[in-house]
N, C-alpha and C positions, 0 to 999 in steps of 0.2 A: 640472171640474178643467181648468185651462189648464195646459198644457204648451209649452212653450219649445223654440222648432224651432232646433235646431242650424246655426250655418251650413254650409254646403257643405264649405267648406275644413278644419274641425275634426275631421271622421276621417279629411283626408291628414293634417295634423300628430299625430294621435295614432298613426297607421300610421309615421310618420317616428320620432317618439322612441320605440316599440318596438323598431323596426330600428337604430336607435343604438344604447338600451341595453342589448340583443344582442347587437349587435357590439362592445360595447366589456368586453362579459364574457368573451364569445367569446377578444376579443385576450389581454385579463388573466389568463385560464386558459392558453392555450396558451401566451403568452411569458414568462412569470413564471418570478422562480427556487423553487426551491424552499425553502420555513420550516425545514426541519430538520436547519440545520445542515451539512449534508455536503454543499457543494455542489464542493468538493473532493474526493469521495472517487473513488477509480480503481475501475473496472470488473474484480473479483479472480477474474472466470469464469477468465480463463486463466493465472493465476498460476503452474498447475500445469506449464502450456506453456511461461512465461516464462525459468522456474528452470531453466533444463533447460540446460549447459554447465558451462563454467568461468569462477568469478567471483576477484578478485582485490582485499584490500581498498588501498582509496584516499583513505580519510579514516577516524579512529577517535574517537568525544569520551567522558570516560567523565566522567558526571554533568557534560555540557556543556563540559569542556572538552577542547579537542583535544590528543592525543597527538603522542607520536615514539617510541615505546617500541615497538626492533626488530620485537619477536615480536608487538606487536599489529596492525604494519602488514603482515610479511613473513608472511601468509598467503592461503590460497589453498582456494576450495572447489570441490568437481565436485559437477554434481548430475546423477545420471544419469535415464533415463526407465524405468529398473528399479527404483525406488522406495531408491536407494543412492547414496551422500553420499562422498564422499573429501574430506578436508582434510589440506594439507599447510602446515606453517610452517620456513618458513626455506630457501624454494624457492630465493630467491635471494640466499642466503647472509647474510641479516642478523641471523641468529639459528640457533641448533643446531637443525639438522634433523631433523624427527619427523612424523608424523601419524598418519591412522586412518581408518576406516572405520565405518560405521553404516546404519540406514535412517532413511528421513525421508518426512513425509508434510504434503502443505498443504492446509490447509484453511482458504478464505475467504483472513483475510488473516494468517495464521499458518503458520507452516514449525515441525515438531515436529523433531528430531531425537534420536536414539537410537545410542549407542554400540552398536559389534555384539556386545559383550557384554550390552549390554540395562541396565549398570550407571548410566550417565549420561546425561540425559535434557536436553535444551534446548528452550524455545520459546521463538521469535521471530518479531516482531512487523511485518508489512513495510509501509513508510510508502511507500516508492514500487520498481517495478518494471516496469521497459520493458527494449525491446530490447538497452540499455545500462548502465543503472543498478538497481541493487540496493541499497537501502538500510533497513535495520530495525532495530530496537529489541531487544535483549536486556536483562534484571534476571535479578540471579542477586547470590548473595554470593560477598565476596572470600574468600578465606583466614581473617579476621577476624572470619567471619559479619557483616562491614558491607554491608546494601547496595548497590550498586552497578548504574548505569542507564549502558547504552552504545548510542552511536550510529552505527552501522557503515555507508558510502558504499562500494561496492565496484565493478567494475567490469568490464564483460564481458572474456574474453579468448578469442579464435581460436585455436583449435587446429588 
């Protein structure tokens, strides 16, 4: 049997395109974005940390489109770190004055809230939350039992 002597140089070049295609996996794994979807999604570990003040809402859309409707704007929520919620509407006079009290709890990217009689129940849906902005998703029905999808932009306030 004859056997064909390799040149010299043919296991550098095969040692070379290993180490390419190595490194070019290497790169492809580590700098790639990610396939599924979410490469927008915020880190909701400390949501829990976030919520924690007084927010004030600052934009209202209900099924996309935007409001001016007093009482939808002229409210106001506390969120305390005792696991209890104050909202007041008509803080600043653009609507009859009222609110309430309840507990609330987040989870992920959800805020439950809970009337302190334990009678009405909300959850909402939080699309974004930083040191400034609060913005989430409520559904729930009108009066009408219609549907209704609202889009709530709120906004820190200093106390």
């Amino acid at each position: 049997m004859i056997t064909k002597k390799q040149p010299k140089n043919s296991n550098n070049m095969k040692t070379f395109k290993f180490a390419f295609v190595a490194l070019t996996v290497l790169f492809n794994f580590s700098c790639g974005t990610s396939d599924d979807g979410n490469q927008d999604m915020q880190d909701t570990g400390n949501y829990a940390e976030l919520i924690l003040g007084k927010w004030e809402h600052s934009k209202v859309l209900i099924d996309g489109v935007e409001t001016q409707e007093a009482c939808r704007i002229d409210v106001s929520y506390t969120y305390g770190d005792d696991g209890f919620y104050g909202i007041i509407l008509g803080e600043k006079g653009l609507c009859a004055p009222t609110g309430g009290t309840g507990i609330y709890e987040v989870i992920g990217n959800k805020v439950f809230l809970n009337s302190a009689q334990g009678d009405i129940r909300f959850e909402y849906t939080i699309e974004t939350l930083n040191a400034n902005e609060f913005s989430y998703v409520l559904r729930y029905e009108d009066a009408d039992n219609f549907p209704e999808v609202h889009t709530i932009t709120a906004k820190r306030v200093e106390e």
